[in-house]
C-alpha positions in Angstrom: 0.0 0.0 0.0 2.9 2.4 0.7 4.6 1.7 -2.9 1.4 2.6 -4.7 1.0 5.9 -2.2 4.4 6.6 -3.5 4.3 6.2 -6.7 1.2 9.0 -6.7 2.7 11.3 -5.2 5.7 10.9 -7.0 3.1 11.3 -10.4 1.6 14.0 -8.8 5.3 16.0 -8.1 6.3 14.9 -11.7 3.3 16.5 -13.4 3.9 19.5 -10.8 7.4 20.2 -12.5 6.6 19.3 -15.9 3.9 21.7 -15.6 6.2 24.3 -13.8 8.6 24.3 -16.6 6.0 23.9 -19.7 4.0 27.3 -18.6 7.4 29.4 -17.9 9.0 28.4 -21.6 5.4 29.1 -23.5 5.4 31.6 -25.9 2.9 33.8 -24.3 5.8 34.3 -21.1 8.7 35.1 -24.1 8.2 39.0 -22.9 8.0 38.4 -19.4 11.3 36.3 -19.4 13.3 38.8 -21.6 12.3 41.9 -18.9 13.2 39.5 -15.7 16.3 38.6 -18.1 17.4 42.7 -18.3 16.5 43.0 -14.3 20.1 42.7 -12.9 21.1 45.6 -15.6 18.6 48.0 -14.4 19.8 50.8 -12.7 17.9 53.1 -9.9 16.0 55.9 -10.9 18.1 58.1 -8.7 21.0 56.5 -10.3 20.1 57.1 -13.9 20.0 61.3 -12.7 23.0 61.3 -11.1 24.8 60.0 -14.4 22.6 62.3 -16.8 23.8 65.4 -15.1 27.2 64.2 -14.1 26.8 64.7 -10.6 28.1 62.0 -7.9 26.6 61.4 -4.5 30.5 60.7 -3.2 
């Protein structure tokens, strides 16, 4: 009785996953993942001033 109660909830964490990774790769997320992609190269509002007018918070 244990094996089959394993074996479902080993199905069940499978399809979980499988469905995990199927809806982030769709095409309707290709925009999404290309702004989450350019996140680390952002820079912060104030930032973006500073540099424009070539002042320095230092």
């Amino acid at each position: 009785m244990l094996g089959i109660i394993n074996g479902i909830v080993t199905a069940l964490g499978m399809a979980t996953f499988l469905g995990i990774v199927w809806w982030a790769w769709s095409t309707h997320r290709a925009e999404a993942n290309r702004q989450a992609a350019m996140l680390p190269f952002a820079l912060p509002e104030e930032y973006q001033n500073d540099k424009n007018t070539g002042e320095s918070n230092e």
